[in-house]
C-alpha positions as CSV (number, residue, x, y, z in Angstrom):
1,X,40.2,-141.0,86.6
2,X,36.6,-140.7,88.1
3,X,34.0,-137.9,86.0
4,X,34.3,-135.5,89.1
5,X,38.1,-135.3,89.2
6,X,37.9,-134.3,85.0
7,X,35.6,-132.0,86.1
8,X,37.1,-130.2,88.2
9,X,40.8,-130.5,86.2
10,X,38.4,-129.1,83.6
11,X,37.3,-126.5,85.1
12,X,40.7,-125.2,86.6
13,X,42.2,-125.4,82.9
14,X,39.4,-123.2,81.8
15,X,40.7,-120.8,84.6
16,X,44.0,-120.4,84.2
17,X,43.4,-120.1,80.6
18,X,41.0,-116.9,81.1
19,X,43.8,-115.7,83.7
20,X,46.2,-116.3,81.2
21,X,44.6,-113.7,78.4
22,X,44.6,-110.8,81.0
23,X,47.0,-108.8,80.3
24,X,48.3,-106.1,82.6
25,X,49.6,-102.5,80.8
26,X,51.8,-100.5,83.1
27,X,52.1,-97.0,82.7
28,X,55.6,-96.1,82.4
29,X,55.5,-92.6,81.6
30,X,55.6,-91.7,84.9
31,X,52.9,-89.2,86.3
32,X,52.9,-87.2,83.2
33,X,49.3,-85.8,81.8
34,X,50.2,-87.6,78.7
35,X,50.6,-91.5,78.4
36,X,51.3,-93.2,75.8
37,X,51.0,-97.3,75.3
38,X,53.0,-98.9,72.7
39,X,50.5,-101.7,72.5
40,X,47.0,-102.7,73.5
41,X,43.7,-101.5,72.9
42,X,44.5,-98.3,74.3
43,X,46.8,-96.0,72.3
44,X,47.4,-92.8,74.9
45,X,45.3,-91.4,77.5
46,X,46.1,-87.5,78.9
47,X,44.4,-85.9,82.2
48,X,42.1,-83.4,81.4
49,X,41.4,-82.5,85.0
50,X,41.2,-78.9,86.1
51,X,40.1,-80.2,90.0
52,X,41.3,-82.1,92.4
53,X,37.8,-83.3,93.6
54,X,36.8,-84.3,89.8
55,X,39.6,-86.7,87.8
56,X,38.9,-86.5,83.6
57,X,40.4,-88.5,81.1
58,X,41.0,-88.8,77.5
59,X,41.4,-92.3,76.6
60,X,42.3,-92.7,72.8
61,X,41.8,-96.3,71.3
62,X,43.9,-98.0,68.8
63,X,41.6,-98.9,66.8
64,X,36.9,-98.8,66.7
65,X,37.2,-102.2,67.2
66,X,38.7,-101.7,70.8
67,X,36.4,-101.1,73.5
68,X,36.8,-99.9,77.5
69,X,33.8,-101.0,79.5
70,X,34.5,-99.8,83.3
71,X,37.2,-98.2,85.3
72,X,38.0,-98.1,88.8
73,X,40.6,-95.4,90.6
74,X,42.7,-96.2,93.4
75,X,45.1,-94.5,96.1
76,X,48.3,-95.6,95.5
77,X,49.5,-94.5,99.2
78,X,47.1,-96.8,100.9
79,X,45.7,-98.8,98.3
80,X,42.3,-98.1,98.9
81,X,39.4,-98.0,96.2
82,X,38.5,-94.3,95.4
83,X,35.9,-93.9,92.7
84,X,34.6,-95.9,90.3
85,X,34.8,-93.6,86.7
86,X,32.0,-92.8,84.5
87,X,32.7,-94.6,80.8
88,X,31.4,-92.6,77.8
89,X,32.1,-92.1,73.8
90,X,33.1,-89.1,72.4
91,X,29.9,-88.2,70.5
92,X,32.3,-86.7,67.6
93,X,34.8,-89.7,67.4
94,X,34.2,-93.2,68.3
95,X,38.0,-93.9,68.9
96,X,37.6,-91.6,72.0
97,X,36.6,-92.0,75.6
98,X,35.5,-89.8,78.4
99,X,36.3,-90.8,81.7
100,X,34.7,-89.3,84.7
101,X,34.7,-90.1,89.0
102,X,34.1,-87.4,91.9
103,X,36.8,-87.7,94.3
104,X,35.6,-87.0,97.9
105,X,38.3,-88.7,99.8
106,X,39.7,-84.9,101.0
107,X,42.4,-87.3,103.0
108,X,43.1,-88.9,99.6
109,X,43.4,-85.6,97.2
110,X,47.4,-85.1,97.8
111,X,47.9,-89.4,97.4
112,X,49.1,-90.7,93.7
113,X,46.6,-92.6,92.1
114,X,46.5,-95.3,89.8
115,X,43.6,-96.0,87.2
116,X,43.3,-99.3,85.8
117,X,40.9,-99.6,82.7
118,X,39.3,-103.0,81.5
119,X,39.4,-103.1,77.6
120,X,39.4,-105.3,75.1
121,X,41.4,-105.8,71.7
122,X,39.7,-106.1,67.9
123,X,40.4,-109.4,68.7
124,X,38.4,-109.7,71.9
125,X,41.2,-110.6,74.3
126,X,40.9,-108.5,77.6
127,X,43.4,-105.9,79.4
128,X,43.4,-103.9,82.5
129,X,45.5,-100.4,81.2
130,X,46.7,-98.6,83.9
131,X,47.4,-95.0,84.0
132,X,49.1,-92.8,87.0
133,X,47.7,-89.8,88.4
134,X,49.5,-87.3,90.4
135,X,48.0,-85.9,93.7
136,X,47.7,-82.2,93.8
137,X,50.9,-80.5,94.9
138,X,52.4,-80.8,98.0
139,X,53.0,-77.3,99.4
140,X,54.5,-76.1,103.1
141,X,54.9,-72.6,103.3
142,X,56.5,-71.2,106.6
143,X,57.0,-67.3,106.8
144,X,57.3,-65.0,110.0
145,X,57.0,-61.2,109.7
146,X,59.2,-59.2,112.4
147,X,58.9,-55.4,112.6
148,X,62.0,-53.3,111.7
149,X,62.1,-49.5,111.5
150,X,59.5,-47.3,113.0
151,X,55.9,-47.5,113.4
152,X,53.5,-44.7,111.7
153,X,50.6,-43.3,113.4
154,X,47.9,-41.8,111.3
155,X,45.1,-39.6,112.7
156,X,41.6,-41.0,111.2
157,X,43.3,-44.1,109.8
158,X,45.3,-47.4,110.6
159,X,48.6,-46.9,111.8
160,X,51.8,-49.6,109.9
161,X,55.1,-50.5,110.1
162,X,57.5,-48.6,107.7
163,X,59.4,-52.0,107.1
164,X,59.0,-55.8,108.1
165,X,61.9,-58.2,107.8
166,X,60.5,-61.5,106.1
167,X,61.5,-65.1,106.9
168,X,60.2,-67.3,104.3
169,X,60.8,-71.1,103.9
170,X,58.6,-72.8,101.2
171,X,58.5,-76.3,100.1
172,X,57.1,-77.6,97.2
173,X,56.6,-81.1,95.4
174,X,54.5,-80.9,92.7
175,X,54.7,-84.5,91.9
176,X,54.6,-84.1,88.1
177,X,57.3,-82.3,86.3
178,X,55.3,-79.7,84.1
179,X,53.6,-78.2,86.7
180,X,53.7,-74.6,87.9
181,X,53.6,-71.8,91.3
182,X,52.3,-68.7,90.7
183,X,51.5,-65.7,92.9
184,X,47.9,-65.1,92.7
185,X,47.6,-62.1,94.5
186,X,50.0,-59.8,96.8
187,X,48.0,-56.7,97.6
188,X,50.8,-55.0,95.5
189,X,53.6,-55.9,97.2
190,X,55.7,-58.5,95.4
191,X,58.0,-60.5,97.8
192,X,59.7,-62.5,95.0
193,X,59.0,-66.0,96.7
194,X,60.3,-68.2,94.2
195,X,64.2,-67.0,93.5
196,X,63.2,-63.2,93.3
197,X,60.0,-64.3,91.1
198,X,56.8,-64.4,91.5
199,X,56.4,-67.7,89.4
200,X,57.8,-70.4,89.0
201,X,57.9,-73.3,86.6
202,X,57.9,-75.8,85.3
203,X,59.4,-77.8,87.8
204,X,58.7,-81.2,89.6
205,X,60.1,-80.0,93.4
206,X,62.2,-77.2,95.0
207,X,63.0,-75.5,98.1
208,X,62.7,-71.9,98.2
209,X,64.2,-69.6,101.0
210,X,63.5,-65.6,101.3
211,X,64.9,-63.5,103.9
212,X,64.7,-59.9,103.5
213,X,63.6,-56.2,104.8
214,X,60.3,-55.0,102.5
215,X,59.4,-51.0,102.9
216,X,55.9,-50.8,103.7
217,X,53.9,-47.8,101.8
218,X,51.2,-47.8,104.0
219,X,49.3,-50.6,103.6
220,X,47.5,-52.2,106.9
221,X,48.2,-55.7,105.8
222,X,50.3,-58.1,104.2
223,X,48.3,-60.3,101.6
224,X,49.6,-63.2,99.6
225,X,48.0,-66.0,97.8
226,X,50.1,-68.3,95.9
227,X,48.9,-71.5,93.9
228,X,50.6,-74.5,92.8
229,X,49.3,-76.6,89.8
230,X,49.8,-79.8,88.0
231,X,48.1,-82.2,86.0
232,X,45.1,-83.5,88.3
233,X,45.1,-80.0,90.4
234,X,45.6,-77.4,92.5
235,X,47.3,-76.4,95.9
236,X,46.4,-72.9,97.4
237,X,48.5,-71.2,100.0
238,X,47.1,-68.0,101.8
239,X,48.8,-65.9,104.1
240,X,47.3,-63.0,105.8
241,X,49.5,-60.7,108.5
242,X,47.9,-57.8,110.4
243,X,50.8,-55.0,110.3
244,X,48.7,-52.0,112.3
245,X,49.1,-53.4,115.8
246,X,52.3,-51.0,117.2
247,X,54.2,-53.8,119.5
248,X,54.3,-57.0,116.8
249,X,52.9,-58.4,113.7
250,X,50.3,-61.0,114.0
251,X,48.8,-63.6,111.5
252,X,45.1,-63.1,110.7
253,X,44.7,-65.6,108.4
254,X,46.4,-69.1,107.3
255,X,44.9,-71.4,105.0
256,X,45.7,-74.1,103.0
257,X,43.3,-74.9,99.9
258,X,43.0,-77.9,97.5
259,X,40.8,-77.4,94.3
């Protein structure tokens, strides 16, 4: 066998063999905020995100020796790269790291993710750890108001409809189980969205369907915000109808938020 041909067998042994100490760690914990990895130089990492646009981790290691040097996050509907996250020590505990990336894919804020961390062992042999993050909630909120009773004319003032009958259909997958829906704000008028409540939760996904006649004491408008939140962020509905216009009720405003 010729010097080159070593060489080169060489050199592919020496390849596989680094492949061959990479070691992969799953996350099998679902899209919890809490992981936790039965081995590895990791020990558990938890979401500390309060945004959609910012994604924060706690990563605890096993052990000081362990180390995490970079971290990359990744859409797990279309694979793409997403951020790379910031790397830092907790200043108070050297066991504990800080990781940090801006997220400002707006198409990508409702995909799963997947973070995979490069670490190392005490004994210096290297792991990618992943750990799954939920997209913010999935929300679709349909509702139609139809007048019902009589309209009230008021001199110096908006006129209303006494009544309104409601037709509500809302969907919601908040893609991680200990997440919650809550009515933000109604203007005083509780419709009961979520089975008669205004809340809702915990709960990973449910369908929630509302029709019914609501007296109107005078107000001009119909105002509801409703927010659904999970582990990596938030889903704002808001829904705005225009009850002082005698012939029908119109929508004035219809937005949907992610924060």
């Amino acid at each position: 066998m010729n010097y080159s041909r070593m060489s080169l067998l060489a050199a592919l042994f020496s390849s596989f063999s680094l492949f061959a100490v990479q070691q992969n760690i799953v996350d099998v914990d679902g899209f919890e905020r809490v992981t936790n990895y039965a081995y590895g130089p990791v020990q558990s990492a938890i979401i500390v995100s309060e945004r959609a646009h910012k994604l924060s981790l706690h990563v605890k290691l096993r052990g000081e020796q362990s180390d995490c040097g970079f971290a990359n996050v990744y859409s797990i509907k279309s694979y793409s790269h997403l951020s790379t996250l910031n790397v830092s020590k907790d200043v108070d505990n050297a066991s504990t790291l800080l990781l940090e990336a801006e997220l400002n894919d707006e198409s990508a804020l409702l995909d799963s993710k997947t973070v995979h961390i490069n670490c190392t062992d005490a004994h210096g042999s290297n792991y990618t750890v992943q750990v799954n993050i939920p997209g913010a909630p999935v929300v679709d909120w349909q509702i139609s108001l139809e007048p019902t009773g009589e309209f009230i004319y008021q001199p110096y003032s908006f006129g209303y409809h006494s009544a309104y009958k409601i037709k509500s259909l809302l969907r919601v997958n908040n893609q991680n189980t200990q997440s919650y829906c809550t009515t933000l704000a109604n203007r005083g008028v509780s419709l009961g969205l979520f089975n008669g409540e205004d809340r809702k939760g915990p709960f990973h996904s449910d369908v929630f369907v509302k029709n019914d006649v609501v007296v109107n004491y005078a107000q001009p408008v119909l105002y509801q915000i409703i927010e659904c939140e999970n582990a990596a962020g938030k889903t704002m509905a808001v829904k705005v109808f225009n009850l002082t216009n005698p012939n029908f009720i119109h929508t004035w405003e219809d937005q949907l938020i992610i924060k």
